[in-house]
C-alpha positions in Angstrom: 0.0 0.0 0.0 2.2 3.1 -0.9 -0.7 5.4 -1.7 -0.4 8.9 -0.1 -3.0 8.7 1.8 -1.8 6.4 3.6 1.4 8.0 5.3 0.8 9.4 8.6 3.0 12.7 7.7 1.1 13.7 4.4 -1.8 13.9 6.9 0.6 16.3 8.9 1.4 18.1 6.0 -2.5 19.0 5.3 -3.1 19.8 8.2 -0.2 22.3 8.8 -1.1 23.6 5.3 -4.6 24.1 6.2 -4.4 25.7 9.4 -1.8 28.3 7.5 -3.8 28.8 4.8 -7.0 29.7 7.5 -4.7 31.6 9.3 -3.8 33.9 6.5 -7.1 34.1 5.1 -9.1 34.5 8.1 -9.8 38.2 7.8 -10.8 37.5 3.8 -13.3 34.7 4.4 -16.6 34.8 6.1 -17.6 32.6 8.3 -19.6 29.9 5.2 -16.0 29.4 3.5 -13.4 29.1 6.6 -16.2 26.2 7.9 -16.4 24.1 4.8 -12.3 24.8 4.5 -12.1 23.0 8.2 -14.2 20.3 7.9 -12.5 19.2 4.2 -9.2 19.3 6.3 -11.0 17.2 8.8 -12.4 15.2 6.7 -9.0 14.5 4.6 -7.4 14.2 7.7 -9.7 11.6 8.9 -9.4 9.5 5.9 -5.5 9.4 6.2 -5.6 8.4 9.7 -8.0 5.8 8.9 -6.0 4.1 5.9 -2.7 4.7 7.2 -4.4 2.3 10.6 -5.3 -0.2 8.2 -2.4 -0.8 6.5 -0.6 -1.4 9.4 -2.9 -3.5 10.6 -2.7 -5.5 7.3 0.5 -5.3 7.2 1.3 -7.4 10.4 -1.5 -9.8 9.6 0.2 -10.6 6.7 3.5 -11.0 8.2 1.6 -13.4 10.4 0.5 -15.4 7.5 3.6 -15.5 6.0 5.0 -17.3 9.1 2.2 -19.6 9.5 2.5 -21.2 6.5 6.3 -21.0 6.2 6.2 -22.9 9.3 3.2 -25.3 7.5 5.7 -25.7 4.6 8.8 -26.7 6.9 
């Protein structure tokens, strides 16, 4: 699994990006735009967290699998 979304630091990276970008901005965007600006961040942020969990997770179950059956095999 080497999509982006799956690396714990891009999700960083968004939402440092974010935050600066709200930061900057505040003054130019009414309240409507700096809400739906947040909750994308959240939302992307969410979605990395959540893939970057299940790779690992997949990950080590298939290291487990692996030795399971290369113990099967021996």
């Amino acid at each position: 699994m080497n999509s982006p979304f799956s690396n714990i630091w891009f999700s960083a990276l968004a939402t440092v990006i974010t935050a600066w970008v709200c930061y900057v901005n505040i003054d130019q965007l009414d309240d409507h735009w700096a809400a739906v600006i947040y909750l994308m961040a959240l939302a992307l942020n969410t979605l990395c967290l959540l893939r970057s969990r299940r790779g690992a997770s997949t990950d080590v179950t298939d290291q487990r699998d692996n030795q399971n059956l290369t113990r099967q095999v021996e």
